[in-house]
C-alpha positions as CSV (number, residue, x, y, z in Angstrom):
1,X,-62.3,169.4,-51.9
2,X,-62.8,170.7,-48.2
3,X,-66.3,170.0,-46.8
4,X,-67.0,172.3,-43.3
5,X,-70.6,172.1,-41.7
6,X,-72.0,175.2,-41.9
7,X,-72.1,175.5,-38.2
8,X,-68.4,175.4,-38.0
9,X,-68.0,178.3,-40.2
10,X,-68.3,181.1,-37.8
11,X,-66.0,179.2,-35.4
12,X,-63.4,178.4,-37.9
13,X,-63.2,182.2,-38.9
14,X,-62.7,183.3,-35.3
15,X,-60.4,180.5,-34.5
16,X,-58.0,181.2,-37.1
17,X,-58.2,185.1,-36.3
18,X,-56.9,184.2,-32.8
19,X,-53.9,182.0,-33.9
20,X,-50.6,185.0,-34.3
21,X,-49.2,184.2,-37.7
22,X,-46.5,186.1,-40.2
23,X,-47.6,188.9,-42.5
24,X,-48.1,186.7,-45.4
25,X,-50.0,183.8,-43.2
26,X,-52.0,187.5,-42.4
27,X,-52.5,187.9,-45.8
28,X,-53.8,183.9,-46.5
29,X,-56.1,184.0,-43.4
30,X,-58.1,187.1,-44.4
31,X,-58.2,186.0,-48.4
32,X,-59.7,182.4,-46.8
33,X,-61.8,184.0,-44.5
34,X,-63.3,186.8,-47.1
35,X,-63.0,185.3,-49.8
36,X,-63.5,181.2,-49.5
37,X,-65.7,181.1,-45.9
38,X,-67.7,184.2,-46.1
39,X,-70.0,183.7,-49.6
40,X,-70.6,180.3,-47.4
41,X,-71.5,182.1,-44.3
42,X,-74.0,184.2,-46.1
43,X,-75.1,181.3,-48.0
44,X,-76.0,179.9,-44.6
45,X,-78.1,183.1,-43.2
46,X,-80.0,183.1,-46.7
47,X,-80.9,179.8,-46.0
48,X,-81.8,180.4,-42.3
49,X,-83.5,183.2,-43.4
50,X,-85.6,181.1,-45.8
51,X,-86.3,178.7,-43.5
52,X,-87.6,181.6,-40.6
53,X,-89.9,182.9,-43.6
54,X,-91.3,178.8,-44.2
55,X,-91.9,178.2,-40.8
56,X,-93.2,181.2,-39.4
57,X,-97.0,182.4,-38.4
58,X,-98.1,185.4,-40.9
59,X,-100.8,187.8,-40.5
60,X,-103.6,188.4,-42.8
61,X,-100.7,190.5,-44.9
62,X,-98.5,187.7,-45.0
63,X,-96.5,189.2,-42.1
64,X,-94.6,187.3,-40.2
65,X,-96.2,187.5,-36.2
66,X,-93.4,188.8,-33.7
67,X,-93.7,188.4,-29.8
68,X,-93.3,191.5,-27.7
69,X,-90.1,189.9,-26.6
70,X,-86.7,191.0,-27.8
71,X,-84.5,188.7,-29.8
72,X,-81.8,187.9,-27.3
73,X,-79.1,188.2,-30.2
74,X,-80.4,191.0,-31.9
75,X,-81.8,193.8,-29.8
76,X,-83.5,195.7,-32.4
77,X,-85.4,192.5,-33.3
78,X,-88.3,190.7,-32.0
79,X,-88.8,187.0,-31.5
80,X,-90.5,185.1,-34.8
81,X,-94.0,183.0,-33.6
82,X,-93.2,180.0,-35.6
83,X,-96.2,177.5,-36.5
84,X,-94.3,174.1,-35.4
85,X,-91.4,175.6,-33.3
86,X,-89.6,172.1,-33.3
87,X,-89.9,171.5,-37.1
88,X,-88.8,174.2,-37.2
89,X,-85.5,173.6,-35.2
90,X,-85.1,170.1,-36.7
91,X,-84.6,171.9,-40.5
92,X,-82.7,174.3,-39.3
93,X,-80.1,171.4,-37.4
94,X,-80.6,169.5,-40.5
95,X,-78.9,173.0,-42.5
96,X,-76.4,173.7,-39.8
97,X,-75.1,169.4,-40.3
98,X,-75.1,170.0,-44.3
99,X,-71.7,171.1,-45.8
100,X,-70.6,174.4,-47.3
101,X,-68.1,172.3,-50.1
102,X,-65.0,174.3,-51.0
103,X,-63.2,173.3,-54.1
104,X,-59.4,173.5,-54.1
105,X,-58.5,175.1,-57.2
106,X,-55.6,176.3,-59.1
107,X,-56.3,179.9,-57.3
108,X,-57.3,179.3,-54.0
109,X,-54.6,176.2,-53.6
110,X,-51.7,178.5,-51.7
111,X,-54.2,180.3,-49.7
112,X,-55.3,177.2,-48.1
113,X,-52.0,175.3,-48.3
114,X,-51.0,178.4,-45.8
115,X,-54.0,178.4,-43.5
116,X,-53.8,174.3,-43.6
117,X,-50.3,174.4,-41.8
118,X,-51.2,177.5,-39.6
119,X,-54.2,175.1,-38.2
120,X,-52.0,172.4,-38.1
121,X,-49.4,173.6,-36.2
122,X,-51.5,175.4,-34.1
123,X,-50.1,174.9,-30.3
124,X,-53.3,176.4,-28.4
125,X,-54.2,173.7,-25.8
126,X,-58.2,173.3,-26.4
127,X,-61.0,170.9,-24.5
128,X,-64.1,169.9,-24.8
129,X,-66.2,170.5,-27.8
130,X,-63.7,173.3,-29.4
131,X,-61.5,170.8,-29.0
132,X,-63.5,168.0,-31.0
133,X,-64.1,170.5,-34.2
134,X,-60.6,171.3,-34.1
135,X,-59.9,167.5,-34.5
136,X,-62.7,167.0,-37.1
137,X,-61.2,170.0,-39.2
138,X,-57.8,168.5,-38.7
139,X,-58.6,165.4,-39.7
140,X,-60.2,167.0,-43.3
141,X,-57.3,169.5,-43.3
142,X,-54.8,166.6,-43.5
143,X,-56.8,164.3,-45.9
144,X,-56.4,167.4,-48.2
145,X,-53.6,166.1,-50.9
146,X,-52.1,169.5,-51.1
């Protein structure tokens, strides 16, 4: 079993799209990335999603109350008024911390046996905190007994 932080997700996807591989480490890669990583990554925006919709001020109609101000990551999107802004941000740090759990099975075992030595053998010189999550997946990639 491979546990990832759901904030490391998004990261881990476009980390392992920058590393060159062979046609069949190709292959592996995108069949981890759609088919392992991404239900977790939607799984993650539901949740956020859920906790916007918990935390947020609603009008009489059980709208939620926008600012005026654009979202700065989604242009065609205002900002949410939130009732508590910081409870807010402490759920949604506690749900970026919790673990999307994949399970090594008897199908999915070559496609991460693959992207396990591709991140492993990975010679990209990295610092600072890319460098830390690279050593924290490293660390679960090689505890891994496949």
């Amino acid at each position: 079993m491979l546990k990832i932080p759901y904030y490391q997700i998004e990261w881990l996807v476009n980390f392992l799209n920058s590393l060159e591989t062979n046609a069949k480490g190709n292959r592996m890669r995108k069949v981890f990335n759609d088919e392992i990583l991404k239900p977790h990554f939607m799984k993650f925006h539901h949740y956020i999603t859920e906790l916007i919709e918990l935390h947020s001020e609603k009008d009489e109609d059980g709208i939620m109350k926008q600012t005026e101000e654009k979202h700065p990551d989604y242009p065609d999107k205002f900002k949410v008024i939130f009732k508590d802004r910081d409870l807010f941000i402490t759920d949604y740090n506690d749900l970026a911390m919790e673990n999307a759990v994949i399970k090594i099975t008897e199908e999915n075992e070559d496609v991460i046996v693959v992207v396990k030595k591709m991140f492993l053998e990975c010679e990209n010189k990295l610092s600072g905190q890319v460098a830390d999550i690279y050593d924290e997946i490293c660390l679960k990639l090689e505890n891994l007994n496949i």
